[in-house]
ZAMARGU-4260 file (C-alpha; in steps of 0.2 Angstrom, whole numbers, plus 5000, padded with zeros to 4 digits):
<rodrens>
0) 5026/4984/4986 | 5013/4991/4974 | 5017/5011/4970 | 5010/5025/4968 | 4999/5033/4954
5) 5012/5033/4940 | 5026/5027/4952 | 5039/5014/4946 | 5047/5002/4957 | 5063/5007/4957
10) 5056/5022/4965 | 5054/5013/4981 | 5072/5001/4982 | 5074/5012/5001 | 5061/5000/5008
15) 5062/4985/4997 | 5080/4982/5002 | 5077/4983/5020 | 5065/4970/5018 | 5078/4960/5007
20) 5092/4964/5022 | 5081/4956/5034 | 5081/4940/5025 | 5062/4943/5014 | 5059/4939/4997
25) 5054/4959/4991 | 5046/4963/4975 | 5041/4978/4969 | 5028/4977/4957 | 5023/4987/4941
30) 5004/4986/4938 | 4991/4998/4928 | 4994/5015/4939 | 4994/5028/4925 | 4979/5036/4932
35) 4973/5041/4951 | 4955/5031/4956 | 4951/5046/4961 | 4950/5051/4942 | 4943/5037/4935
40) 4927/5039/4946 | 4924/5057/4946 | 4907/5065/4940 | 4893/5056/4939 | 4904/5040/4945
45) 4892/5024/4952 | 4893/5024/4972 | 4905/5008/4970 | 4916/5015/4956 | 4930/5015/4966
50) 4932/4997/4973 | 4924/4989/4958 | 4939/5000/4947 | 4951/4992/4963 | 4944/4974/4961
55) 4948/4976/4941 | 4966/4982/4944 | 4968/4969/4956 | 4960/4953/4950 | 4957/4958/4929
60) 4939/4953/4930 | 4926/4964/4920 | 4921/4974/4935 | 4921/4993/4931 | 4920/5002/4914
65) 4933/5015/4920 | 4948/5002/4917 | 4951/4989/4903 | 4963/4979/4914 | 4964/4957/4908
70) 4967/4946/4921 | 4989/4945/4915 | 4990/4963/4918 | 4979/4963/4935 | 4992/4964/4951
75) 4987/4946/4954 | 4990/4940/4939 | 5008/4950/4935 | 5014/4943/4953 | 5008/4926/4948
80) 5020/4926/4933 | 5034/4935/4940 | 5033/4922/4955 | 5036/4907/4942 | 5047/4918/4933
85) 5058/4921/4946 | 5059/4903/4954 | 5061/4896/4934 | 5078/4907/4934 | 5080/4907/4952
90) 5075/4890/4958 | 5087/4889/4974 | 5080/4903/4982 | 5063/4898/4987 | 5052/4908/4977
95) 5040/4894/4974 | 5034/4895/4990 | 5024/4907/4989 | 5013/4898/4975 | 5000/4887/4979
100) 4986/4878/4966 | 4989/4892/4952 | 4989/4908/4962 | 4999/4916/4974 | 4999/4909/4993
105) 4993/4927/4999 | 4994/4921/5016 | 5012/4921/5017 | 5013/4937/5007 | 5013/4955/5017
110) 5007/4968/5004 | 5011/4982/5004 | 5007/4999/4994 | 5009/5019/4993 | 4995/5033/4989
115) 4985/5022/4975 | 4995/5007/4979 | 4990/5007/4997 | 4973/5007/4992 | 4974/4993/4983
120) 4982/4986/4997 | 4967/4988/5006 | 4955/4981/4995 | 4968/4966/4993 | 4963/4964/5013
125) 4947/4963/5009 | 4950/4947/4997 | 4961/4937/5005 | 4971/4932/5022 | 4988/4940/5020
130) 5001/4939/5034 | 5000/4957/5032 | 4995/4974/5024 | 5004/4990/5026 | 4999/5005/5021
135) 5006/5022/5015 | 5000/5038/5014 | 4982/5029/5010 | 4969/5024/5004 | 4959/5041/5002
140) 4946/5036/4993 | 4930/5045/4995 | 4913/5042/4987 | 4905/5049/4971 | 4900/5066/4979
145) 4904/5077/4991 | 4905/5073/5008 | 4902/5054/5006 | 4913/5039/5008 | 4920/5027/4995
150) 4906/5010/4999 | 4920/4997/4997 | 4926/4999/5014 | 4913/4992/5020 | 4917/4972/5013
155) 4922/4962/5026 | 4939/4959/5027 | 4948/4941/5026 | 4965/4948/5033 | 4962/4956/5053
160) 4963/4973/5058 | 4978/4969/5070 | 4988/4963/5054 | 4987/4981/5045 | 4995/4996/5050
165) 4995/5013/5040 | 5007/5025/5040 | 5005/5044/5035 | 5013/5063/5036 | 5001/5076/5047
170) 5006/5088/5033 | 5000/5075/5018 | 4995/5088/5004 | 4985/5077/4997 | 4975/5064/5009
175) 4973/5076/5025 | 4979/5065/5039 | 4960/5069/5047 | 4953/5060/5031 | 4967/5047/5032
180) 4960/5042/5051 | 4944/5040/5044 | 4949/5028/5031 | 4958/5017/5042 | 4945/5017/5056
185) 4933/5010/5044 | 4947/4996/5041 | 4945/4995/5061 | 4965/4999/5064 | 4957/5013/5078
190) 4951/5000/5087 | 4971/4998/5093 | 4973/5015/5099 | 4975/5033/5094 | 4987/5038/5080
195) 5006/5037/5088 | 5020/5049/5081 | 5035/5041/5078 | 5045/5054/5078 | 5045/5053/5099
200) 5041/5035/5101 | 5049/5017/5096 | 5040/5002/5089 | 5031/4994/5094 | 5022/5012/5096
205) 5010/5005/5109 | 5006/4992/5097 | 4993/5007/5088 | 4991/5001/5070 | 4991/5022/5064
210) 5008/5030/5063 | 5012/5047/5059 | 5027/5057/5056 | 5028/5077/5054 | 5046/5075/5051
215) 5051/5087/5035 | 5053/5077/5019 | 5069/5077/5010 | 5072/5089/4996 | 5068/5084/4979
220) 5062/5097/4967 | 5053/5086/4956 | 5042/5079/4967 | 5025/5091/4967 | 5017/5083/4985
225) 5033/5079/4997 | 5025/5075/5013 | 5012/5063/5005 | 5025/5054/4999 | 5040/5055/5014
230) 5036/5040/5023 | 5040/5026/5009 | 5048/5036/4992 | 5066/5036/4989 | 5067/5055/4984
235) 5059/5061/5000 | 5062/5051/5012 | 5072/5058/5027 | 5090/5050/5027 | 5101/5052/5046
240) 5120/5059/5043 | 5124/5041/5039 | 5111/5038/5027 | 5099/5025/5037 | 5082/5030/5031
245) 5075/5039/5047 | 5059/5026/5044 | 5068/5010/5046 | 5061/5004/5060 | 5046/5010/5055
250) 5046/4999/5039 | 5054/4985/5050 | 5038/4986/5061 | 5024/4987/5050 | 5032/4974/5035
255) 5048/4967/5040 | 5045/4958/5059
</rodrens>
């Protein structure tokens, strides 16, 4: 689970133990996220700024001059050494399996990200064959002026379009659901149907790989954009009477089968 810009992991332990109830090996990752993409390629940004800044954050090679990110403190990389990490301390729980030749067995991996992280997510499909990639509240990149659209999306992608699944918040104050629907048709999810509320349906939501909700978020004062962040963040994430996050299933579907 990779988080949101300036997000920590912890922030997310709602959906990461769901994964680790179901029996998963769940990680959330800290990564280079201080600042939004967005940022980094502003005015006068090259039309790939975006997914070469991505492909630096992701892999540490020299690919954009917006980031200074080595290949240790690349999201590959930091997995890779948390991966031996945890199976040198851990060695009975299986761990290992998910290396192979150096570098992590991404095709038994599901990644999965919020807001920046879903983006990289994205991008992540566009490098390897993952079991799967879900996405939250993302990616909303856009091009280097206005009106166009960021050029990475259209890389071919290693992991299908019937192995992603975003899901996002009609009242998102910062990627407009409409924008969001763009963004994951040009990942090809809107070849499997419209968008599906699941506020009034259950999974497998007529197996459409775009989910919404315009359930209210949970109340938490410090977070400035609630519904961008209602469907995966601890803070705001709707909770029943018991305090089951309202998105289990959800999660369960998208990551968690």
């Amino acid at each position: 689970m990779l988080p949101g810009t300036g997000g920590l992991p912890r922030f997310y332990r709602l959906i990461l133990r769901t994964g680790a109830a179901r029996g998963f090996h769940t990680i959330g990752l800290t990564y280079p996220n201080d600042r939004a993409v967005d940022d980094l390629c502003g005015a006068g940004a090259t039309a790939n700024c975006s997914g070469d800044t991505r492909r630096e954050i992701i892999t540490g090679s020299d690919a954009s001059p917006a980031v200074a990110v080595d290949p240790a403190n690349s999201i590959s990389g930091r997995l890779l050494a948390l991966l031996v990490w945890l199976h040198s301390s851990y060695p009975n729980e299986g761990w290992n399996r998910f290396v192979r030749a150096g570098a992590p067995d991404w095709s038994l991996i599901t990644i999965a990200g919020h807001s920046q992280g879903a983006g990289h997510a994205a991008y992540m499909g566009k490098l390897h064959e993952f079991d799967r990639v879900a996405l939250f509240a993302g990616p909303g990149d856009v091009g280097p002026a206005a009106g166009t659209l960021a050029a990475w999306f259209d890389l071919p992608a290693i992991t299908p379009a019937g192995r992603q699944y975003g899901f996002g918040h009609s009242a998102d104050e910062l990627v407009p659901f409409v924008f969001l629907q763009l963004n994951w048709s040009r990942l090809g999810l809107a070849a499997f149907g419209a968008p599906v509320s699941v506020d009034s349906a259950a999974p497998p939501y007529g197996n459409s790989r775009q989910l919404v909700t315009s359930l209210p978020p949970a109340f938490a004062p410090t977070v400035t954009a609630p519904a961008h962040s209602a469907m995966v963040l601890d803070a705001v994430t709707p909770l029943a009477a018991d305090g089951t996050p309202l998105f289990r299933s959800v999660w369960t579907h998208m990551a968690f089968p």
